[in-house]
Structure formats: C-alpha cells, structure tokens
C-alpha positions, 0 to 999 in steps of 0.5 A, a space after each residue: 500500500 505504501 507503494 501505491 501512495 508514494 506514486 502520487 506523493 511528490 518528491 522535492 526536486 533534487 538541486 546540484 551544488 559545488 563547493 569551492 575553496 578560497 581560489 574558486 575551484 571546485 572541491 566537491 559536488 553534492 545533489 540534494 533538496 536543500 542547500 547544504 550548510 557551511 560555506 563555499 557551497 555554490 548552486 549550479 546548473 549540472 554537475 560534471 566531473 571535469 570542473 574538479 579541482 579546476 574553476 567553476 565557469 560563471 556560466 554554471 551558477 544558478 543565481 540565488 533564489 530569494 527565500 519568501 516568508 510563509 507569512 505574506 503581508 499585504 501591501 499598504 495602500 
C-alpha cells in the first residue's frame, strides 16, 4: 500500500551544488533538496566531473533564489 501512495506523493526536486575553496575551484559536488550548510557551497546548473579541482565557469551558477516568508503581508495602500 505504501507503494501505491508514494506514486502520487511528490518528491522535492533534487538541486546540484559545488563547493569551492578560497581560489574558486571546485572541491566537491553534492545533489540534494536543500542547500547544504557551511560555506563555499555554490548552486549550479549540472554537475560534471571535469570542473574538479579546476574553476567553476560563471556560466554554471544558478543565481540565488530569494527565500519568501510563509507569512505574506499585504501591501499598504
């Protein structure tokens, strides 16, 4: 039965992220829900294993997405 309901139930979408030390270039991957914590960890686009221990192109940030309050408040008029 557990089955049949996780093939409605959504799953979060997966989003890829590097780390990347003082000089900008990729230490290590991770693909997870959330952002992971500590520093350095950067969203990108998609993950390939030929940045590491290179640069990570402008090209493959994801630019930070804006965090919204579960609480809304109306705008004043």
């Amino acid at each position: 039965m557990h089955f049949l309901w996780s093939l409605f139930t959504r799953k979060p979408a997966l989003r890829q992220f590097a780390l990347l030390d003082v000089q900008g270039r990729c230490q290590a991957f991770k693909e997870c829900s959330q952002p992971p914590v500590g520093d350095g960890w950067v969203e990108i686009e998609e993950i390939r294993l030929s940045w590491m221990h290179r640069p990570l192109p402008a090209s493959a940030r994801i630019s930070p997405r804006a965090t919204q309050s579960p609480h809304h408040q109306p705008l004043a008029a």
